[in-house]
KOLPAZA-703001 format. One record per residue: x, y, z of N, C-alpha, C, O in turn; residue in one letter. Coordinates in pm, whole numbers, plus 50000, padded with zeros to 5 digits. Example, Ala and Ser with C-alpha at 12.3 -4.5 7.8 and 13.67 -1.06 7.14 Angstrom:
BEGIN
513194943150780512304955050780513204967050780514244966850846a/512854977550708513674989450714512905000350787513415011450804s/
end
This chain:
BEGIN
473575225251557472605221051656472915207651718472105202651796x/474075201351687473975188751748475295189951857475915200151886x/475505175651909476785176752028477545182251996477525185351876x/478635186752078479845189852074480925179051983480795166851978x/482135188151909482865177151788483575168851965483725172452082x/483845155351872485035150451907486805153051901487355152051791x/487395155551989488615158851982489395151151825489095140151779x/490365160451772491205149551680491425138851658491125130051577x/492285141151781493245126351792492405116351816492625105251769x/491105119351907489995103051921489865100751778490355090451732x/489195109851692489025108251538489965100051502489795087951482x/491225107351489492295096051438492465084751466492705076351380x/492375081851601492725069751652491485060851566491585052051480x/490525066051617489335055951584489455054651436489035044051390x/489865061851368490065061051172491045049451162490785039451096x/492485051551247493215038951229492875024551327493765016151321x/492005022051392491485013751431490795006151294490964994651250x/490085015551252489295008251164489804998651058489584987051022x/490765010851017491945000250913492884990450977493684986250894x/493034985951086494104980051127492694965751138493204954751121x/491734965351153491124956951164489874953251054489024944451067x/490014961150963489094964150826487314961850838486554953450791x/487144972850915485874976950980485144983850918485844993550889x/483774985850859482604989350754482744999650894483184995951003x/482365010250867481395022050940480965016951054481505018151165x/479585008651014478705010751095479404993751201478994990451312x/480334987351131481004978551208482044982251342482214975451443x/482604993951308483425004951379482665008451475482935003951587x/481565016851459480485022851591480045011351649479845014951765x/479664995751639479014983851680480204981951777479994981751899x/481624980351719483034973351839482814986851891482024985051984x/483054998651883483275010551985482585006252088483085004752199x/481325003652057480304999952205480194988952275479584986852380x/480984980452193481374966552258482194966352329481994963052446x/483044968652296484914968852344485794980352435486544988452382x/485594979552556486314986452598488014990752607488465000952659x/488734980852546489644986552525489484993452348490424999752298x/488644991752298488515003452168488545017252218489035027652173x/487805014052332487055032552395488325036452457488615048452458x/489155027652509490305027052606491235036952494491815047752492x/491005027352419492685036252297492325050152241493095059752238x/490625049952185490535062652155490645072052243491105082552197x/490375072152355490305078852474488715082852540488715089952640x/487475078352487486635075752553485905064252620484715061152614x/486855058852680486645051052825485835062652919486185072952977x/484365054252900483745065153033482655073352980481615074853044x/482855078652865482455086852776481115081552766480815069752748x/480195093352782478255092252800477695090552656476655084552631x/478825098952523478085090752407479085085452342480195086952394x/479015078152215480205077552123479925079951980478785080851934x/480975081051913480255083251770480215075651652481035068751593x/479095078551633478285067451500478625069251376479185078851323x/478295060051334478875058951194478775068751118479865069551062x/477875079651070478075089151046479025098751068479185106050970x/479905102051190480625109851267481665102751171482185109751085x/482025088051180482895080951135483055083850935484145085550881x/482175083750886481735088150768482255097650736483115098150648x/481785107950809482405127150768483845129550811484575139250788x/484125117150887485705123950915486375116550818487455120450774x/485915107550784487075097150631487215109950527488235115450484x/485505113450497485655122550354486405134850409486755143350327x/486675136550538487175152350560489085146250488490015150750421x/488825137750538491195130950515490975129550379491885132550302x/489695124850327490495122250150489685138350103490425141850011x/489105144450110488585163450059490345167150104490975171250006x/491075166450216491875175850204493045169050189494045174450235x/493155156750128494365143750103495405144550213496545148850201x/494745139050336495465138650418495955125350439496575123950544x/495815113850356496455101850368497805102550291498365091650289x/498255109050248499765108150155500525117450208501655118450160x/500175125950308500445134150378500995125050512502135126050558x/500145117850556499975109050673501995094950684502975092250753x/501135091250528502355082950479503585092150498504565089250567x/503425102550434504845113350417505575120050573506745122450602x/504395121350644505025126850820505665110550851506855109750884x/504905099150840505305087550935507135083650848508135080350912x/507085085050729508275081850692509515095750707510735094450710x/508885106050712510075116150753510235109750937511325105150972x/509475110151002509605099851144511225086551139512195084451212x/510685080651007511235067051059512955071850986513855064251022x/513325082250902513935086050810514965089650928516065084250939x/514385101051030515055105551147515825092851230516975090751270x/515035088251231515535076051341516815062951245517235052051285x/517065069551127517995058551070517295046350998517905036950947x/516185047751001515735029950906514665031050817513575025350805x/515605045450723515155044850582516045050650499516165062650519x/516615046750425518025050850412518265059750247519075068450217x/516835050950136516145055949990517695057449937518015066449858x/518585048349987519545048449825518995040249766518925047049664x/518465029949734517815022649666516075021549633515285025749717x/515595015649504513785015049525513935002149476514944997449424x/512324994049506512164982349496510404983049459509584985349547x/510114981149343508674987849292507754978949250508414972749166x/506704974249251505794959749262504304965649237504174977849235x/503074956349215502134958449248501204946849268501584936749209x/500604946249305499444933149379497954938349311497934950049274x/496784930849295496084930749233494824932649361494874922749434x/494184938449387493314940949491491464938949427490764945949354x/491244927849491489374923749389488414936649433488434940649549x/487814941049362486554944349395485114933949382485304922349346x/483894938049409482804928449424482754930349284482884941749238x/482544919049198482264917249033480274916749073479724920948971x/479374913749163478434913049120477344925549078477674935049149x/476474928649014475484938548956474784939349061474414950649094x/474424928549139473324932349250473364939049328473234933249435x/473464948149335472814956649443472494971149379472244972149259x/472514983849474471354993349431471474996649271470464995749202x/472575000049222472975002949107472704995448975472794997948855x/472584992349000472564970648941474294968548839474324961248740x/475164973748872476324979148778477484974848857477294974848978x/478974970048806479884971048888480174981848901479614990048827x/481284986949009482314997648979482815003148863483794997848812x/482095017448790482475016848686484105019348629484425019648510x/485135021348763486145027248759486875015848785488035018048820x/486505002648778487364992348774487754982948695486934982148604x/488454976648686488654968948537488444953648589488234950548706x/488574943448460489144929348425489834932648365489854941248277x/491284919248449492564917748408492644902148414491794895848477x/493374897548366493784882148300495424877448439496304885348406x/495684873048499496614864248539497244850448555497224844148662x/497904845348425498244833348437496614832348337496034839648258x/496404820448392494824812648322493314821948439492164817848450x/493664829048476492334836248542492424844448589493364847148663x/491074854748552490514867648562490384872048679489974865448774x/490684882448681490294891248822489454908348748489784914048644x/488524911748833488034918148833488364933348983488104929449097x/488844947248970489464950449080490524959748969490694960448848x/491104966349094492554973749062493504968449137493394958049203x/494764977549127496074976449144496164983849216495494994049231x/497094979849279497694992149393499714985549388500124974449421x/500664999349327501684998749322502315008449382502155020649377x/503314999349460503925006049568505665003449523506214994049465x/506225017149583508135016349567508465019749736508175028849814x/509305005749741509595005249916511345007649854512085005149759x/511285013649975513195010950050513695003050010513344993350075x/514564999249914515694983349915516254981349976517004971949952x/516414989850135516924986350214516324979550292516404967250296x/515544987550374514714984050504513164976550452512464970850536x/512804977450332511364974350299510744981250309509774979850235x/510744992750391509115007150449508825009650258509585008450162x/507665012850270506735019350145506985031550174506565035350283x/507925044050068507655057450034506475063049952505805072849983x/506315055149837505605059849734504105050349717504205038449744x/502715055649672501795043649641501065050149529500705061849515x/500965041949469500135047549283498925038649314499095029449394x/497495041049249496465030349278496015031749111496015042949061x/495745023449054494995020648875494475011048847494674999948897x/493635013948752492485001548757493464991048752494664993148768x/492824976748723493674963148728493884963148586495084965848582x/493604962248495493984963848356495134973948322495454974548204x/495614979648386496954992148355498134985848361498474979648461x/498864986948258500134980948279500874984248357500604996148370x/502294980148473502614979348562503804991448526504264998648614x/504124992148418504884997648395504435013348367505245021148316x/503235017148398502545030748386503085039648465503925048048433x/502435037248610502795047448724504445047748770504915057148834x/505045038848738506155039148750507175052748812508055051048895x/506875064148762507435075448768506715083548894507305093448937x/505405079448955505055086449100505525071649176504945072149284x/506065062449172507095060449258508625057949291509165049449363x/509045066449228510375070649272510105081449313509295089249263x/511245084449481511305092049509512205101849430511765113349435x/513605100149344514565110049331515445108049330516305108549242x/515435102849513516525103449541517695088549525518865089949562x/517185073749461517615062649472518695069949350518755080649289x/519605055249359520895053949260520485038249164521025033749063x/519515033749233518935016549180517485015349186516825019849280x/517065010049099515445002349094515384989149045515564985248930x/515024981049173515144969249143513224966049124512314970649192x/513164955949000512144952748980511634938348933512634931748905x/510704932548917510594924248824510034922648697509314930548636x/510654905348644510474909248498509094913748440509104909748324x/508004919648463507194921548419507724939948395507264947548310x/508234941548445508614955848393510044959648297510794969448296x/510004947748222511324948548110510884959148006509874963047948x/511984961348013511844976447833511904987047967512384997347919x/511624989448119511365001148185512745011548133512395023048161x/514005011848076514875020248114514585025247942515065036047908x/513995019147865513515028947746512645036647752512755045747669x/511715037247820510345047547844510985060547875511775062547967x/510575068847792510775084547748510145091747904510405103147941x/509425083247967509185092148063510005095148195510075104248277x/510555083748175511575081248254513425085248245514245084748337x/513635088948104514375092248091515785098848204516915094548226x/515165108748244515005120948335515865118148519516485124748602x/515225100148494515805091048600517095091248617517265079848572x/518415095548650519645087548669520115077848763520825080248860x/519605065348723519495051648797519445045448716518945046948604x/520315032348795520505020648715519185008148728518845004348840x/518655003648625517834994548645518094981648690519104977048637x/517624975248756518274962448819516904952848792516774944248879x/515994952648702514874943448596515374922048628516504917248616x/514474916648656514874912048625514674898648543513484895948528x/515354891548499515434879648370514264871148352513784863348435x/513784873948218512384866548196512504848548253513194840848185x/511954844548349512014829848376512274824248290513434820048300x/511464819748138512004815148025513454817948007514054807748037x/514204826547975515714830547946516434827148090517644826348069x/516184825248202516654825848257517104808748311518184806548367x/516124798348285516114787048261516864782948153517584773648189x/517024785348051517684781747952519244789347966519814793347866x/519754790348084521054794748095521494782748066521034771548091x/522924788147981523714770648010524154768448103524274777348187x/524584755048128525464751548244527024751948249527904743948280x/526984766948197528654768748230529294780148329528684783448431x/530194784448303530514791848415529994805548407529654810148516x/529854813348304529094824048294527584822148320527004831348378x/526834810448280525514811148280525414804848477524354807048535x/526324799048543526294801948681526554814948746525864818248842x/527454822248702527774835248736526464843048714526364850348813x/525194845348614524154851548569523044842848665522174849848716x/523004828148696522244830948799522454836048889521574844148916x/523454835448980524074841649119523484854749095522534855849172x/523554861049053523244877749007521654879449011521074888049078x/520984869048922519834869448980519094866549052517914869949044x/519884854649200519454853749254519484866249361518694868549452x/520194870649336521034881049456519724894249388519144901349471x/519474895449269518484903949262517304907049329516714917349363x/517054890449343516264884449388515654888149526514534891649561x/517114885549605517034889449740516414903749785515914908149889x/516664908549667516794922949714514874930449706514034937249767x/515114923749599513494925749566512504918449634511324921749648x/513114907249678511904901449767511164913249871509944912349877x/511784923849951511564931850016510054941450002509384947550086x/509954939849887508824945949817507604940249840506604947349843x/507524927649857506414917849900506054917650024504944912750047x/506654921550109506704923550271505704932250337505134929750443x/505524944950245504394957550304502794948950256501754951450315x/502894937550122501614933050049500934923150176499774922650215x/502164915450222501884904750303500964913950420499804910850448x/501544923650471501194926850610499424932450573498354928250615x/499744942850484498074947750475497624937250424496474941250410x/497594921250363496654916150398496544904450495495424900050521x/497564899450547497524890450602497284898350816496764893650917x/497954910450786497934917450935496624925350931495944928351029x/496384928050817494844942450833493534934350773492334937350775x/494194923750723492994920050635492494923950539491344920650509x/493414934150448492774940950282492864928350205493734919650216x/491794928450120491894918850015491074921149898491244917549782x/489944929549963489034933649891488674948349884487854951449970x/489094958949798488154968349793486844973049892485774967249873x/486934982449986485944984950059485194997349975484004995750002x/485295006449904484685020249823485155016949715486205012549667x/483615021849669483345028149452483995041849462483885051749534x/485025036549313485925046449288487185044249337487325039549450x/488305047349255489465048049275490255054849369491315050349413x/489525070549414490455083249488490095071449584490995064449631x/488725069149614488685062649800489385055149821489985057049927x/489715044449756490595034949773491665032549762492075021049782x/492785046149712493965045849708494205053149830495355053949874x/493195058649892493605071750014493655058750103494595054950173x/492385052750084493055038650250493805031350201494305025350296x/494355026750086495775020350078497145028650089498265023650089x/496845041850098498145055250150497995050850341499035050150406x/497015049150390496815047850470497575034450560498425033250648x/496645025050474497435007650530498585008150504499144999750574x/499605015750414500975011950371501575021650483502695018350521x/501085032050537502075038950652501825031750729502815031450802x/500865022850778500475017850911501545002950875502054998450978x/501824997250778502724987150770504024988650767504734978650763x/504865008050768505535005850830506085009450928507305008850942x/504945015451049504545013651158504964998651234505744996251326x/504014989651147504364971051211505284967551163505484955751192x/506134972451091507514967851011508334965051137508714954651190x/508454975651162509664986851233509344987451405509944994951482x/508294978051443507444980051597508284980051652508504990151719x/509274968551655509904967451772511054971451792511624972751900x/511574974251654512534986851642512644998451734513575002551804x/511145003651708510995018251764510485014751909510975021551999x/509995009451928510164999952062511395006652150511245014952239x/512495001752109513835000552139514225013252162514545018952266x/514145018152014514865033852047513905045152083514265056852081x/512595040852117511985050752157511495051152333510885060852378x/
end
């Protein structure tokens, strides 16, 4: 009994609007009616109604009911794969700590019950993880695991590799990774690297210069991994958990990590497109 649906692609557009600028619902329908180039991109410039947060609502749960965000990630990187600038002989595997709201107040009076406290350095965070395995080449994100913040880093490990690498470069927080039985199965070389402590106490001779060089050069390689963290939050603004529960919030971080390497690669595809 009500209007006619909105076309797809406005849907879509307006879904990745939201994340590219980290927009609540009913913040999304408020700029739609503000902003004409919002209406401009979705394609209703002109358009007699638009749709409300609700509309906006039922189409999120329709992408995570039929997991169309890992799907989303998986078309944009077979895309960039075609075009030469993803190359997956190598992985580079990390994770960043993402807060949720620690307070009881509001309707529930309860946090998130699906989220943890975790300890870093001298202070607590409250929130999950979100671990991602990018390209060692190019940096793009293939793979994204999401777990509470209390899970060791070294868990999901195995939904991100694709297969197909010959190397996994990591850091030292994932030492012991090439003994885990689950991993076995892997034929790749681990490229882990040197606990800061041990790695400071090199001597100053010619081998213990030769062992830094190596790790600095590890170094290099892995820095790459930090590059997709920077953009979703410093370009989208994630920092915080927007949905209770884990599925919601790993489907929009499947989401922000294709769209970062989308901005990776802009002007790339720019070029050759």
């Amino acid at each position: 009994g009500g209007g006619p649906p909105y076309p797809l692609d406005t849907m879509l557009r307006l879904h990745l609007l939201q994340q590219w600028y980290d927009l609540s619902d009913p913040a999304m329908e408020a700029e739609l009616h503000e902003r004409p180039l919002y209406r401009r991109f979705v394609g209703l410039d002109g358009a007699a109604r638009l749709p409300d947060e609700s509309t906006i609502l039922r189409f999120r749960h329709l992408l995570e009911q039929h997991r169309l965000a890992p799907a989303m990630l998986q078309l944009i990187n077979e895309l960039l794969s075609t075009r030469g600038l993803m190359l997956k002989a190598g992985t580079a595997i990390d994770a960043t700590l993402i807060h949720a709201p620690s307070s009881t107040k509001n309707s529930n009076g309860e946090r998130d019950p699906e989220m943890r406290q975790t300890k870093k350095g001298n202070q607590w965070f409250f929130g999950m993880k979100a671990h991602i395995g990018v390209d060692a080449d190019s940096g793009l994100v293939h793979s994204v695991a999401g777990t509470a913040a209390n899970v060791h880093d070294l868990t999901p490990v195995g939904a991100l590799l694709h297969g197909q690498e010959d190397q996994v470069h990591a850091d030292a927080g994932y030492q012991g990774i090439d003994r885990r039985e689950d991993l076995q199965h892997h034929d790749v070389e681990w490229q882990v690297a040197m606990r800061p402590g041990k790695r400071r106490a090199l001597p100053d001779t010619p081998m213990g210069k030769l062992l830094r060089q190596i790790e600095h050069a590890k170094a290099q390689i892995r820095a790459k991994v930090e590059h997709p963290f920077r953009v979703i939050k410093c370009q989208f603004g994630y920092t915080q958990v927007r949905y209770r529960g884990l599925a919601k919030n790993i489907a929009q971080q499947q989401t922000l990590f294709a769209l970062s390497n989308l901005w990776m690669v802009r002007r790339r595809l720019m070029v050759t497109g």
